[in-house]
C-alpha positions as CSV (number, residue, x, y, z in Angstrom):
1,X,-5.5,3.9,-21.5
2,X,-4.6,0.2,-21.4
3,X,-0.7,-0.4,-19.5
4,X,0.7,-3.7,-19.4
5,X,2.1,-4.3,-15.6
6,X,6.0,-4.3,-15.7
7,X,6.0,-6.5,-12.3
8,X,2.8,-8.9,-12.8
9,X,2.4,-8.5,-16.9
10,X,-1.4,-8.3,-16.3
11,X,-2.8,-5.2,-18.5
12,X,-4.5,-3.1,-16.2
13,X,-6.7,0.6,-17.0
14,X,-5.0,4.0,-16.5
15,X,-8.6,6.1,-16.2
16,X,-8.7,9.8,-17.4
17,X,-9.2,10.5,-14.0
18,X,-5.6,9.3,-13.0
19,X,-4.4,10.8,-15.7
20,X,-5.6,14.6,-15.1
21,X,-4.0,14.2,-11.8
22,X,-1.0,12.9,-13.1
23,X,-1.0,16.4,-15.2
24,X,-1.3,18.3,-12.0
25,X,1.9,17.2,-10.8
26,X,3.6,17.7,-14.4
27,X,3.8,13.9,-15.5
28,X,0.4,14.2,-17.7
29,X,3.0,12.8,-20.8
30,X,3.4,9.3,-19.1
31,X,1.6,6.8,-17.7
32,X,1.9,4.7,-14.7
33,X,4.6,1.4,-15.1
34,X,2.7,-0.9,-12.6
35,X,-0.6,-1.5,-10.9
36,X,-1.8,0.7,-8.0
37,X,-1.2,-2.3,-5.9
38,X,2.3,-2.6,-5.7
39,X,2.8,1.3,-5.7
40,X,0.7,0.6,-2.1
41,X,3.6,-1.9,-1.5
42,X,6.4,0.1,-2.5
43,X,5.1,3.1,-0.6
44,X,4.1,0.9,2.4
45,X,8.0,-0.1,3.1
46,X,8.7,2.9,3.7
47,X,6.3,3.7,6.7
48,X,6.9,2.3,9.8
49,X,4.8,0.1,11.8
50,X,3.5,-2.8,14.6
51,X,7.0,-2.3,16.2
52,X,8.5,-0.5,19.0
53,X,11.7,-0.9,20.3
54,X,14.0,0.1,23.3
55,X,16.9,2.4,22.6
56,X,18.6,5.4,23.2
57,X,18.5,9.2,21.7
58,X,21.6,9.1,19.1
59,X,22.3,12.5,20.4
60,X,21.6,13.0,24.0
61,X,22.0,9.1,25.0
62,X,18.9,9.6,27.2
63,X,16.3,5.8,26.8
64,X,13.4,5.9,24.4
65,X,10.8,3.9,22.9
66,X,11.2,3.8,19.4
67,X,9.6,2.9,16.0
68,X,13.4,2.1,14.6
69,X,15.8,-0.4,15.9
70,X,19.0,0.2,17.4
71,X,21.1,-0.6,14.1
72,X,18.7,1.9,12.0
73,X,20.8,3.4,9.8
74,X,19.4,7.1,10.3
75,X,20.6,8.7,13.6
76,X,17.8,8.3,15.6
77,X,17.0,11.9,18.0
78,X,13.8,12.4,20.7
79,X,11.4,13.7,18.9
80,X,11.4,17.0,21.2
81,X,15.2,17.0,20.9
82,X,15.0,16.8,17.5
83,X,12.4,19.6,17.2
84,X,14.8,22.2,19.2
85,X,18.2,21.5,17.8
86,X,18.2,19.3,14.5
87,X,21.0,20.8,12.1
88,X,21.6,17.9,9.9
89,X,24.5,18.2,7.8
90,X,24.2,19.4,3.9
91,X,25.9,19.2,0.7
92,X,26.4,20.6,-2.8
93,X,24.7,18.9,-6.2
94,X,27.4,17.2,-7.9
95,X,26.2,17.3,-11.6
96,X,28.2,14.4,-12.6
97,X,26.9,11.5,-10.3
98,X,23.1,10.1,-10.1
99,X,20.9,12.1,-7.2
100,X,20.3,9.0,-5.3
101,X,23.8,8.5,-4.7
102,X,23.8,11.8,-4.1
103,X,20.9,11.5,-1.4
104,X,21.7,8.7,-0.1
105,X,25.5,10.1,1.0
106,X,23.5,12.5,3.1
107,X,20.5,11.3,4.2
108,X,22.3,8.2,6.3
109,X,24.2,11.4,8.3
110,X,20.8,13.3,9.0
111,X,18.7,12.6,12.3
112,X,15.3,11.8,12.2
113,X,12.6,12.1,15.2
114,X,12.2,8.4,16.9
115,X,8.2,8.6,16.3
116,X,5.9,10.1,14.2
117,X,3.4,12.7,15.8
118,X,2.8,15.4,18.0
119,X,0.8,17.1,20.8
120,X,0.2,14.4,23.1
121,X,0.3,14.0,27.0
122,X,1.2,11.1,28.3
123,X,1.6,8.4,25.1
124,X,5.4,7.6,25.0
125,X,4.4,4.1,23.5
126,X,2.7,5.4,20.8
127,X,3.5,6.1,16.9
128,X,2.1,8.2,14.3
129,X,-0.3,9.5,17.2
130,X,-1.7,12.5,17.3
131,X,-3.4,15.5,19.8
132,X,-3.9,12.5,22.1
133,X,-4.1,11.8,26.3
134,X,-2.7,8.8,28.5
135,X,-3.0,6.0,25.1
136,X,-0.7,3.1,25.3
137,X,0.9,0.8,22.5
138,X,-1.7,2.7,19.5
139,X,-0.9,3.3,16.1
140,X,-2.0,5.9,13.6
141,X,-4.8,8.1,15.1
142,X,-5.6,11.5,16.7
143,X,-7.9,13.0,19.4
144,X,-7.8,9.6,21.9
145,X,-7.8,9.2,25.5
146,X,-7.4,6.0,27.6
147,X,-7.3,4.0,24.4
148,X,-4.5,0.9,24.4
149,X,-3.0,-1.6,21.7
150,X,-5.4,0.4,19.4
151,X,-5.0,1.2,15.3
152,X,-6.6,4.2,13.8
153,X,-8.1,5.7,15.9
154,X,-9.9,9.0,15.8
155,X,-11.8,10.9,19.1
156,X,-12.7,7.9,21.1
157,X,-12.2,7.1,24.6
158,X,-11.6,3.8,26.8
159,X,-10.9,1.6,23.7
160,X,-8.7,-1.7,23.6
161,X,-8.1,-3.9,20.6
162,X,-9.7,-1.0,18.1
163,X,-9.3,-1.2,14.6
164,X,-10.5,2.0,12.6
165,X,-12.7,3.0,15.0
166,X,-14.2,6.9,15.5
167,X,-16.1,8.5,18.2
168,X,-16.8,5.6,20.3
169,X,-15.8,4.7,23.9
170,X,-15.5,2.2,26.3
171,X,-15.1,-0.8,24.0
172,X,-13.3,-3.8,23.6
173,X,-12.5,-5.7,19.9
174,X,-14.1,-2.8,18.0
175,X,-13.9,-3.0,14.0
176,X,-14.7,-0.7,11.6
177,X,-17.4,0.6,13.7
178,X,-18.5,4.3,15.1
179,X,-20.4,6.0,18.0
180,X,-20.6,2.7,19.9
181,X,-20.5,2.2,23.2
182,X,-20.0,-0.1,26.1
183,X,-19.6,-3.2,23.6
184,X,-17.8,-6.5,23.0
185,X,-17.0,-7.2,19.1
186,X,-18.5,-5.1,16.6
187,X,-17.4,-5.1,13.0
188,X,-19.1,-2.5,10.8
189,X,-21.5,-1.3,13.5
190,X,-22.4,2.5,13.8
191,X,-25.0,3.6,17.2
192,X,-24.6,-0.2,18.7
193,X,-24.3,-0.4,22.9
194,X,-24.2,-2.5,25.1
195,X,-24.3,-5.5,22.4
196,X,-21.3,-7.7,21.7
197,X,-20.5,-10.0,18.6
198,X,-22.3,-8.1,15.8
199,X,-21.9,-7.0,12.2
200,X,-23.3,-4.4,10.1
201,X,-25.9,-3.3,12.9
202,X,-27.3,0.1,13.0
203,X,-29.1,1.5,16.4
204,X,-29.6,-1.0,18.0
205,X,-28.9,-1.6,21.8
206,X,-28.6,-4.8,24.2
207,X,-28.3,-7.7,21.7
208,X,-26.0,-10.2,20.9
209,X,-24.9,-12.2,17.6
210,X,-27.1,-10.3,15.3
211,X,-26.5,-9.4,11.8
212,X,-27.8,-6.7,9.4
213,X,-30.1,-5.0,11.9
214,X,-31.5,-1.3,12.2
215,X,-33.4,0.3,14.7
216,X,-33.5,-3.3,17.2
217,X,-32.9,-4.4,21.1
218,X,-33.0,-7.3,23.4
219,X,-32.5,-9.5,20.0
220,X,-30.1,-12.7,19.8
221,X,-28.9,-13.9,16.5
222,X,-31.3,-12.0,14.9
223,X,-34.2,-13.2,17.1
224,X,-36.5,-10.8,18.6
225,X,-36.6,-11.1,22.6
226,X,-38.5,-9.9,25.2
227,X,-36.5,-8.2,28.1
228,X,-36.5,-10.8,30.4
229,X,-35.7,-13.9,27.5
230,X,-32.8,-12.0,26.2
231,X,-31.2,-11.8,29.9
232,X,-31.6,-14.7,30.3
233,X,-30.0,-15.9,26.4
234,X,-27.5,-13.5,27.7
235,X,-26.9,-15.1,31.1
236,X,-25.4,-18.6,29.2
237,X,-22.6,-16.3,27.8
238,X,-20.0,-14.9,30.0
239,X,-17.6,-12.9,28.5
240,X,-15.1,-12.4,31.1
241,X,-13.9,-16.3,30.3
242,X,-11.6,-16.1,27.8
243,X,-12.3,-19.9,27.1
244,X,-15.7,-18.5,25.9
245,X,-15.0,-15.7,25.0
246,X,-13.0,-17.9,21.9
247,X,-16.1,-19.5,21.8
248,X,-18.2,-16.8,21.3
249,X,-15.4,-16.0,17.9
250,X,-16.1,-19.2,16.6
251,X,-19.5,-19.2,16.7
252,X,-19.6,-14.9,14.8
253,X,-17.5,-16.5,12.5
254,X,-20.0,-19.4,11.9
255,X,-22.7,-16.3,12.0
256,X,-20.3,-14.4,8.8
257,X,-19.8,-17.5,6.8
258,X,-23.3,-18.9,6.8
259,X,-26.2,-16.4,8.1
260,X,-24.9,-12.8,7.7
261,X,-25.6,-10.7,4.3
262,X,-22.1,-9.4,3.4
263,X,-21.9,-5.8,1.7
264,X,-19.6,-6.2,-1.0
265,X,-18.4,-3.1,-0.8
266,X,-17.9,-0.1,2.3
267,X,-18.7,3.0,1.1
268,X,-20.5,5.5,2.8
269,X,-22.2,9.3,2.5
270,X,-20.3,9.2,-0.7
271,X,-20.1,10.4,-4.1
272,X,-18.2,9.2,-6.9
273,X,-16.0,6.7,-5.3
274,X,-14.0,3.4,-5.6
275,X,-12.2,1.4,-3.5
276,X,-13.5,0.0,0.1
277,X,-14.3,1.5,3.5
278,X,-14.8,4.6,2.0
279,X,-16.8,7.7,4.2
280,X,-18.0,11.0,3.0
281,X,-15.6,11.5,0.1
282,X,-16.3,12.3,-3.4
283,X,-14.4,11.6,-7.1
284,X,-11.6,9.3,-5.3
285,X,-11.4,6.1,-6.9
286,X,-9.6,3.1,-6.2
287,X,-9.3,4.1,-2.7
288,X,-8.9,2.7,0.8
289,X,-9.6,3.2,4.4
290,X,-10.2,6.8,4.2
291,X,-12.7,9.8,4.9
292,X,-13.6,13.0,3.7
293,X,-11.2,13.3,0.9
294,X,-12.0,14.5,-2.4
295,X,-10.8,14.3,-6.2
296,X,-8.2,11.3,-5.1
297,X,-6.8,8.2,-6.6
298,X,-4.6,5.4,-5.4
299,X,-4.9,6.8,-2.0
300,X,-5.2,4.3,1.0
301,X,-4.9,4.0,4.9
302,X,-5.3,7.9,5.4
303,X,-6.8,9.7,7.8
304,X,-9.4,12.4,7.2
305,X,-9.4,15.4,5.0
306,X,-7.3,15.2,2.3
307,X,-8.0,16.5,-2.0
308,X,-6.4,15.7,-4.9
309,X,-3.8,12.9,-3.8
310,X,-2.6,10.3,-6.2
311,X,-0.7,7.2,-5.5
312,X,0.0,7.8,-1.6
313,X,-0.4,6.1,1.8
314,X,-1.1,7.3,5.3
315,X,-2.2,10.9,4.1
316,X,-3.5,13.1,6.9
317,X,-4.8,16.1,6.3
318,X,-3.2,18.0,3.0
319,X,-3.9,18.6,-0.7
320,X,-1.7,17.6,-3.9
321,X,0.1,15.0,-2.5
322,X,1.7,12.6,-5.4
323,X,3.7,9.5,-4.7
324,X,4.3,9.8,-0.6
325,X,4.1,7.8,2.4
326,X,3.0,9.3,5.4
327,X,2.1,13.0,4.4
328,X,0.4,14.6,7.1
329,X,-1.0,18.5,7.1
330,X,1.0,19.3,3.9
331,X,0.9,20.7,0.3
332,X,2.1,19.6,-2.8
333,X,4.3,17.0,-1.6
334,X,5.7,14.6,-4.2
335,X,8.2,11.6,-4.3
336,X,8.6,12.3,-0.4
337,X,8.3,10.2,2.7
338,X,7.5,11.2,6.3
339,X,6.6,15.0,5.9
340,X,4.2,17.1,8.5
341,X,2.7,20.5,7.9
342,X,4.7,21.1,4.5
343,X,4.8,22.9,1.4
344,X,6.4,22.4,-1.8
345,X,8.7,19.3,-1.3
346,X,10.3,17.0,-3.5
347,X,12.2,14.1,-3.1
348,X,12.3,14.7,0.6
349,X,12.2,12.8,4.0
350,X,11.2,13.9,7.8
351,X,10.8,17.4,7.6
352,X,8.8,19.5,9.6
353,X,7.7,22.7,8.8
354,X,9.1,23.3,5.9
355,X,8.5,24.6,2.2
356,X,10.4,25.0,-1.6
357,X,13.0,21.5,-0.4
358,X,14.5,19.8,-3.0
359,X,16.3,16.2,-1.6
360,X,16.3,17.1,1.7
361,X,16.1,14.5,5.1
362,X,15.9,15.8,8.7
363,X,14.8,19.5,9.1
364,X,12.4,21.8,10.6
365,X,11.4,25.2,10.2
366,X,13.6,25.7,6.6
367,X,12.7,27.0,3.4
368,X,14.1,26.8,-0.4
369,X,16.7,24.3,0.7
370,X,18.9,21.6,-1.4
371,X,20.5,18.9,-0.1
372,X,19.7,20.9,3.3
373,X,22.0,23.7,2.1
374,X,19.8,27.0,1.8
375,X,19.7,29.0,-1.4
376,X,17.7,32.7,-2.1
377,X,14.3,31.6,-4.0
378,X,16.0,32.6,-7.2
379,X,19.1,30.2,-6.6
380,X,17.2,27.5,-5.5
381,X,14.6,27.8,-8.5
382,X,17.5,27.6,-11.2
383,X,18.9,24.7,-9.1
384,X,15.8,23.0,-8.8
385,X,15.8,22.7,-12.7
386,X,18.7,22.1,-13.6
387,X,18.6,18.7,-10.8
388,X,15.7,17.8,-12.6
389,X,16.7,18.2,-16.0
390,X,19.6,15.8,-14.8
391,X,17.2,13.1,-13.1
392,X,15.3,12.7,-16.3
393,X,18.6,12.4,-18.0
394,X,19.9,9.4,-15.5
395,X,16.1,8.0,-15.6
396,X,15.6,8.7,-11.5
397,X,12.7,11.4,-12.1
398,X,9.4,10.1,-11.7
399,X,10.8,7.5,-9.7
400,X,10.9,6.9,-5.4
401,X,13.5,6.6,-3.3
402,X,15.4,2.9,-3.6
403,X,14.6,0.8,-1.0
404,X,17.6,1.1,1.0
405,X,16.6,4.5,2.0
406,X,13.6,3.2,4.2
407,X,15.0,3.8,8.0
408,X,13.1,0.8,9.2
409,X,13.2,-3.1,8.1
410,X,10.6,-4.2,5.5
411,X,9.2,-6.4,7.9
412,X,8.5,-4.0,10.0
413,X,6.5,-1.7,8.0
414,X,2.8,-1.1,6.5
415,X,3.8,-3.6,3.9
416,X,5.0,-6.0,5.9
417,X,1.6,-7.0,7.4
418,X,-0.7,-6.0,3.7
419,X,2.3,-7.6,1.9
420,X,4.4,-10.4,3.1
421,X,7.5,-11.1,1.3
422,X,9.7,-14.0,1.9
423,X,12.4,-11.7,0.6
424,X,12.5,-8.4,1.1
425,X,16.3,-8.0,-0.3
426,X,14.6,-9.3,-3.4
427,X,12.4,-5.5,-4.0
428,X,15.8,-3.9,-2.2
429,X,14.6,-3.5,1.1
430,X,16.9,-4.3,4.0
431,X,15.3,-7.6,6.4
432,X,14.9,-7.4,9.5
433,X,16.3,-10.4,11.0
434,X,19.3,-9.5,12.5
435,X,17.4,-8.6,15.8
436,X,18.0,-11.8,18.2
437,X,14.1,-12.3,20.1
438,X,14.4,-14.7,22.8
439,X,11.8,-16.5,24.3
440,X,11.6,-14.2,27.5
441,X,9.2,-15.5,30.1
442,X,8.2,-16.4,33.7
443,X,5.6,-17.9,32.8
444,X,3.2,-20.4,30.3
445,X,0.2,-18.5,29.0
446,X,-1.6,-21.5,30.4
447,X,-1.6,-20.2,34.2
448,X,-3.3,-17.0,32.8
449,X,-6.8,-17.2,34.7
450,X,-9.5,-17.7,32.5
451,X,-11.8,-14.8,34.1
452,X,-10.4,-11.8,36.4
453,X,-13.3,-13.5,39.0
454,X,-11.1,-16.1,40.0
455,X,-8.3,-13.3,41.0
456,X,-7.8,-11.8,44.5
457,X,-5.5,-9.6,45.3
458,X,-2.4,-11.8,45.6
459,X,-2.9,-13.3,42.2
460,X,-3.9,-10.5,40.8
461,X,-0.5,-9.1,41.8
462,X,1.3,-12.3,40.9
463,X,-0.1,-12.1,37.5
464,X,1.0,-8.5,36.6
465,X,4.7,-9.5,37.7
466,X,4.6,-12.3,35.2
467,X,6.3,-12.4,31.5
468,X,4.6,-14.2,29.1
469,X,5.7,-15.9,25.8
470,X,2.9,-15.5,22.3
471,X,4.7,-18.2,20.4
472,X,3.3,-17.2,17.1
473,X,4.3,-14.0,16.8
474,X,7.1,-14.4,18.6
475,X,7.5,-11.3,21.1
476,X,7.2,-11.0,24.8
477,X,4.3,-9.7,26.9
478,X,3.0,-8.3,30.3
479,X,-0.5,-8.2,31.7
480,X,-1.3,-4.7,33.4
481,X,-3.0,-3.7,36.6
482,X,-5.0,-1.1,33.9
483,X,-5.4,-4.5,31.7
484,X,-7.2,-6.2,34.5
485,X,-9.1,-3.4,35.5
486,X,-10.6,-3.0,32.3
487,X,-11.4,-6.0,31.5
488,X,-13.4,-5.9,35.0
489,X,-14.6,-2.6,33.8
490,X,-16.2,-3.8,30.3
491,X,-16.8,-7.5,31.4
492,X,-14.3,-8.6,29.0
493,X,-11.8,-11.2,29.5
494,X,-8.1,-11.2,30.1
495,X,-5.3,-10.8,27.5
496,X,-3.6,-13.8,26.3
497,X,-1.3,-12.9,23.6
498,X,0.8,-10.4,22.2
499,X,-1.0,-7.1,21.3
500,X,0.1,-6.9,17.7
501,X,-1.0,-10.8,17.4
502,X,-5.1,-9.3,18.6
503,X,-4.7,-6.3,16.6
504,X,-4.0,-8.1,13.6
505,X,-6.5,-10.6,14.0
506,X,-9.0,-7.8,14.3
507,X,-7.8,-6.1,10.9
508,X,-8.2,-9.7,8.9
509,X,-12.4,-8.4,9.1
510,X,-11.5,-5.8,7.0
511,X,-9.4,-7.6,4.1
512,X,-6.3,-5.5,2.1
513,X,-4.2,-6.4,-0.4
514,X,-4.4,-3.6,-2.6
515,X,-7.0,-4.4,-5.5
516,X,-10.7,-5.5,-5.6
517,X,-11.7,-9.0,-6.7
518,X,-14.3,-10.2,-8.7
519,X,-17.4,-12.3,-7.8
520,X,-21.1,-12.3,-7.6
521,X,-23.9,-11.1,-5.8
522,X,-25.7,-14.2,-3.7
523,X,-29.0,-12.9,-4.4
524,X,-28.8,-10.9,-7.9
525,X,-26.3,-12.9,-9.7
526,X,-24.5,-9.8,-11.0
527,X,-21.0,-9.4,-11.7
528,X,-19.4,-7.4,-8.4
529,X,-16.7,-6.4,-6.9
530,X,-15.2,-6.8,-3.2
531,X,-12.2,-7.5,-0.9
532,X,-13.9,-10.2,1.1
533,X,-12.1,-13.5,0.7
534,X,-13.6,-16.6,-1.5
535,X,-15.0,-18.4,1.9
536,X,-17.9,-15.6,2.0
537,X,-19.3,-16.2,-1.7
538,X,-22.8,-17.1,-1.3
539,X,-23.1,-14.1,1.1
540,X,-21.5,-11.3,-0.9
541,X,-24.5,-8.4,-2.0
542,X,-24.0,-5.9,-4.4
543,X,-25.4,-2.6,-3.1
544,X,-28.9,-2.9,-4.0
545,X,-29.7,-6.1,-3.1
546,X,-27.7,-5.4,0.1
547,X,-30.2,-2.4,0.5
548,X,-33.6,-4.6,0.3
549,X,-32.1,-6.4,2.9
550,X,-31.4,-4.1,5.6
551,X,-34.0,-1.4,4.7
């Protein structure tokens, strides 16, 4: 089915595939209004990210570190004080005005938790983090330990700067990669240690600057060493200089833009599937950054086992999940944002726990609620209908939330990052700009020592006392004692900016922005499709061509 895009006017194809899931959630009569991209974008503003603030608990005044600012416009609870003693106010449909008014008159009066997650030990900086030990400033990932200024996450240990990484530990600047170990810089590498700077390598141990290997040690940029040569190849790079460690950046980049074989497209132990960075799924298509889910479309950024979600972001967990942001461990959720270990909601935001709600913000442990007011299952059923029969009178049903009902700023959100706006107000998100950051320092980033070797103990102390300034991101930042010590730990160099600023850097290797590009294989000449950028044509494989190389 052919739909012309009400935002972009480009025609795009609504597949049968879409459709039957569209027809699951009872809106098989209609198709889709806009691209898959911007429903990513419009979801996205809604889920918070890259931000933590210092405030206090709207109810008990105690100090906490929180996703939302201050002035959010949500009363803002601890998370474990919200758990015990939420009992957000409710209210009666009034048949006569539009449900988002409606809503919106309520939800502003209901307390939400001040992070996402649960079952940690020991990760107060932490959002959207899961059955976790002793992690520090990560973001959206479960079963960690000792991991810092990490994104997605899931069992590793002893990880800094990691950017959709899985069962790995004791890395540093590790992309897109898996059961790794002890290395500096891997993007797309699975069973690599003790390597640093490579991409695409598989099993291989001891090497450095390599591309596109399997089953390889003791090789340098893809040259095959003896022992002794590659120590001593190694020897001329020391990565606990920061100065080279830039270097050593420069010269992968050079390796990606000129040398490497670039997969066009990340999909793996997979079946039926489209989309990028895709792992042992089956039937999802135009998918994202996801594992193990099944019968999916429009589904991106989610974590692992999920079936038959459509046209939803950050799902963890879960099955039937229609036009949501941030679903985690729940079942047939629709229209809803931030809902964990649900059933049956509609329409809803930050719940836990709960099943059969209808327009509901801020509770746990409820069932067959309106508005937060509780009804018997019959009186809620009748009620449910007749809200609905009303929304597709006014035109609201089928549609989200308006953007004003997002707790955080857009800027500070998924979409932010994947989709900079220079106004915000403009899609009917609030900004975020009302939040004075001053240039708070004791120091220039300059004094930062290029290698932990050249600290004793007195600067070393010195240093950790010292606020620094990352200019280009604009926010404030400390070096740790545990910073210094792991850096001595991996043979890694020092931080020198802000940790969003390195995490974001990182996630530029695996390119977003919602839809796949066209372009054509270096070696084949055949029409493909891919998120890498322009720059990297002349590299870009499709799959089998990709496959004679690395075989």
């Amino acid at each position: 089915m052919k739909v012309i895009c009400e935002i972009s006017g480009r025609p795009f194809e609504v597949s049968g595939h879409e459709m039957s899931l569209r027809e699951k959630f009872g809106f098989g009569d209609g198709a889709p209004k806009i691209l898959p991209k911007y429903r990513f974008q419009y979801l996205g503003a809604f889920w918070p990210q890259w931000n933590l603030h210092k405030r206090k608990c709207d109810k008990t005044g105690e100090p906490i570190i929180s996703v939302f600012r201050p002035d959010c416009v949500y009363p803002v609870w601890k998370r474990d004080t919200w758990i015990e003693s939420s009992n957000p106010p409710s209210r009666d449909f009034d048949p006569t005005r539009p449900f988002f008014d409606q809503a919106w008159d309520l939800f502003q009066k209901c307390p939400i938790p001040h992070v996402f997650g649960n079952n940690n030990q020991n990760c107060e900086y932490a959002d959207d983090w899961y059955y976790s030990k002793n992690c520090y400033l990560c973001h959206s990932g479960a079963n960690n330990e000792d991991c810092y200024y990490s994104y997605e996450s899931d069992r590793c240990k002893d990880i800094y700067y990691g950017v959709s990484t899985f069962d790995s530990e004791l890395c540093y600047d590790l992309i897109a990669s898996a059961n790794c170990f002890n290395s500096l810089f891997l993007l797309d590498c699975k069973n690599v240690s003790d390597s640093a700077f490579m991409y695409d390598c598989r099993d291989c141990s001891d090497s450095l600057f390599c591309s596109n290997l399997r089953n390889k040690r003791y090789c340098f940029a893809n040259e095959q060493l003896t022992k002794e040569e590659f120590e001593e190849r190694k020897a001329q790079w020391d990565f606990t200089s920061h100065e080279t460690y830039e270097k050593a950046k420069d010269f992968f980049n050079e390796m990606m833009v000129n040398r490497a074989w670039l997969r066009a497209l990340q999909i793996d132990k997979s079946e039926d599937c489209s989309g990028n960075f895709i792992r042992e799924s089956k039937d999802c298509e135009n998918c994202y950054l996801l594992s193990r889910h099944e019968n999916c479309a429009n589904d991106c950024f989610s974590g692992p086992d999920a079936k038959s979600t459509l046209d939803s972001l950050g799902t963890l967990g879960g099955e039937l999940v229609f036009m949501t942001s941030l679903p985690v461990y729940s079942y047939y959720a629709t229209f809803s944002f931030s809902v964990s270990h649900c059933k049956f909601v509609e329409y809803c935001a930050n719940l836990q726990n709960c099943q059969y709600c209808f327009g509901c913000c801020g509770l746990v442990n409820k069932k067959y609620c309106i508005f937060n007011k509780q009804y018997s299952k019959d009186e809620y059923e009748i009620l449910r209908e007749k809200i609905i029969s009303h929304m597709k009178k006014t035109g609201e049903w089928g549609n989200f939330f308006p953007g004003y009902f997002a707790p955080n700023p857009y800027e500070e959100s998924f979409s932010g990052f994947h989709f900079p706006v220079d106004k915000p107000s403009d899609l009917g998100f609030r900004e975020g700009d009302s939040v004075e950051r001053s240039s708070v320092k004791t120091a220039e980033i300059e004094v930062i020592s290029d290698t932990y070797s050249e600290l004793d103990s007195g600067k070393e102390k010195w240093l950790t006392e010292q606020i620094f300034w990352d200019e280009s991101y604009r926010r404030s930042f400390r070096i740790t004692k545990k910073d210094i010590d792991f850096a001595k730990k991996i043979k890694g160099p020092l931080p020198h900016n802000y940790y969003v600023h390195h995490l974001q850097d990182n996630f530029s290797w695996m390119p977003f922005n919602g839809e796949l590009r066209d372009t054509v294989c270096a070696k084949s000449g055949k029409k493909i499709k891919t998120n890498w950028p322009e720059k990297f044509d002349g590299r870009i494989l499709c799959e089998d061509e990709y496959l004679k190389v690395v075989k």
